[in-house]
C-alpha beads as a LAMMPS data file, in Angstrom:
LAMMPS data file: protein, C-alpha beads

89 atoms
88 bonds

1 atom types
1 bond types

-500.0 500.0 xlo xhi
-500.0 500.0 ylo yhi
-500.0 500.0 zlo zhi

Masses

1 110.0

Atoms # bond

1 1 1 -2.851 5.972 -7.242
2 1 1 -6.135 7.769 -6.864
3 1 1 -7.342 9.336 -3.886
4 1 1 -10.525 11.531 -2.934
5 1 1 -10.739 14.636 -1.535
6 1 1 -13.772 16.070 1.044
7 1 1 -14.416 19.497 2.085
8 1 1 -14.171 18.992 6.205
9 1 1 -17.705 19.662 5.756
10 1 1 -18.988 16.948 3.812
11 1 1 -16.883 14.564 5.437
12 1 1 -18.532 15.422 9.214
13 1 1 -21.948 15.008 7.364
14 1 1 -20.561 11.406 5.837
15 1 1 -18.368 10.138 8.466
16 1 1 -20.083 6.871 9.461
17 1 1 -19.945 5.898 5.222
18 1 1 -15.688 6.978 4.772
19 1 1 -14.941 3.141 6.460
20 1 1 -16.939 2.172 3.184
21 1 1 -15.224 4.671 0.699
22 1 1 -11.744 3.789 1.681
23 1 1 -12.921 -0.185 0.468
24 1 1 -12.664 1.999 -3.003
25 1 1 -9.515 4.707 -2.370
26 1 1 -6.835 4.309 -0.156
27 1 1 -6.706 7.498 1.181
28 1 1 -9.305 10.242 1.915
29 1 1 -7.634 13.787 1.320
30 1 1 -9.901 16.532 3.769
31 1 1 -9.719 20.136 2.842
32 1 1 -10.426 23.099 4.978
33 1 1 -10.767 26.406 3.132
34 1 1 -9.272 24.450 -0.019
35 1 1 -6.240 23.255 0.893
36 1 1 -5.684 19.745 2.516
37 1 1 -5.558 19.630 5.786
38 1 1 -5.647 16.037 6.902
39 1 1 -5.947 12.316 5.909
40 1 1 -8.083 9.579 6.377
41 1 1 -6.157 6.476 5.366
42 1 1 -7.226 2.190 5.200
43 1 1 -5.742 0.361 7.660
44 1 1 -4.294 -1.987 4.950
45 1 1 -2.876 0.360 3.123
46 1 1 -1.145 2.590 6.261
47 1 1 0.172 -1.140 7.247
48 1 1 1.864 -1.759 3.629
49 1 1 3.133 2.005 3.736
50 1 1 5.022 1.027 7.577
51 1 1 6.110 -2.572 5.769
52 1 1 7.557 -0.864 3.048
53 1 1 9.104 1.888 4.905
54 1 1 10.557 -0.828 7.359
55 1 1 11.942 -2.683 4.964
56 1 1 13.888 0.206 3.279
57 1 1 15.184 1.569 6.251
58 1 1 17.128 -1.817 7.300
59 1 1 19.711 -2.186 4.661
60 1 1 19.769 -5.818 5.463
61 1 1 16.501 -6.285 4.007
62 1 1 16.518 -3.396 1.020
63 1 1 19.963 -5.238 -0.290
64 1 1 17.489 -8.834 -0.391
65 1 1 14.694 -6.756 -1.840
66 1 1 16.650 -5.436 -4.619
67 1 1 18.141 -8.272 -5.357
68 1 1 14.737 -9.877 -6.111
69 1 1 13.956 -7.402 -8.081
70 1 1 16.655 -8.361 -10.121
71 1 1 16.298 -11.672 -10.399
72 1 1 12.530 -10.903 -11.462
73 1 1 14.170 -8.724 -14.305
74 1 1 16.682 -11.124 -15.481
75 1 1 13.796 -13.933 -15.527
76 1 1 14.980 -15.908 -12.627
77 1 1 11.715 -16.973 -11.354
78 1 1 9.968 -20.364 -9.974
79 1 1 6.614 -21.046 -9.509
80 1 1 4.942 -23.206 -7.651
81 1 1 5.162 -26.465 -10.001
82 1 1 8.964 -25.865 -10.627
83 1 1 9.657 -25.906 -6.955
84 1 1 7.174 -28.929 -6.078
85 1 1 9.091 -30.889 -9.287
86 1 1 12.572 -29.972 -7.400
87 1 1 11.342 -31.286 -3.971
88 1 1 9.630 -34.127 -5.933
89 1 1 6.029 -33.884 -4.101

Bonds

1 1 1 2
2 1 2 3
3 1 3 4
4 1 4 5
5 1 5 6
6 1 6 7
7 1 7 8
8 1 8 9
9 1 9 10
10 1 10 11
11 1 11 12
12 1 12 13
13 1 13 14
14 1 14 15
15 1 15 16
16 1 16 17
17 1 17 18
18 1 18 19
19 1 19 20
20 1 20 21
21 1 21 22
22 1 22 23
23 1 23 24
24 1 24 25
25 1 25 26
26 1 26 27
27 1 27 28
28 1 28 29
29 1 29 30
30 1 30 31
31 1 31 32
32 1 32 33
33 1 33 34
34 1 34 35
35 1 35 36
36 1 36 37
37 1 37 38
38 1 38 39
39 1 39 40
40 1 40 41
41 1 41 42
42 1 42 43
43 1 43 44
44 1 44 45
45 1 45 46
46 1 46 47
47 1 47 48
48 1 48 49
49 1 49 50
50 1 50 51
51 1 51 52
52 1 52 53
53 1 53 54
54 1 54 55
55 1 55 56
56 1 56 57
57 1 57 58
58 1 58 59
59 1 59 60
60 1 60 61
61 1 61 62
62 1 62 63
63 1 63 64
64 1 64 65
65 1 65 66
66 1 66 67
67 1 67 68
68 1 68 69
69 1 69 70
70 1 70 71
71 1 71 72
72 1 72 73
73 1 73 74
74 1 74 75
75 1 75 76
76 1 76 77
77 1 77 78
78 1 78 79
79 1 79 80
80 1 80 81
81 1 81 82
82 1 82 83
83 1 83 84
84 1 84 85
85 1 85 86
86 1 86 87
87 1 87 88
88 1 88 89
């Protein structure tokens, strides 16, 4: 993943155009004195990273995650024909 960085500078000066920027990169590194010193981060994105994060943390839900990732390596997959053909529509 690619992200931008800002001097805290810059980004005052451009802060009505970072809603735009973040359509391009997720996340929006600022720097003060060279060093990063917050985030701006897409609301899509921040809502995938909480998804993701509650997912993992309930081991109910990581154990069916994992096991789809497994089936998806071992080529147990249907599409949307296959499952229309097995419920005959």
């Amino acid at each position: 993943m690619t992200s931008e960085t800002l001097d805290i500078s810059e980004a005052r000066r451009t802060f009505n155009q970072l809603d735009t920027r973040l359509d391009k990169e997720p996340v929006i590194y600022i720097t003060r004195h060279n060093k990063e010193a917050f985030a701006v981060i897409n609301v899509e994105f921040l809502e995938t990273i909480l998804e993701t994060i509650e997912i993992v943390s309930n081991p109910e839900s990581y154990r069916m995650f994992m096991e789809s990732l497994e089936d998806i390596k071992a080529g147990r997959l249907h599409d949307q024909d296959d499952v229309r053909r097995e419920l005959d529509l």
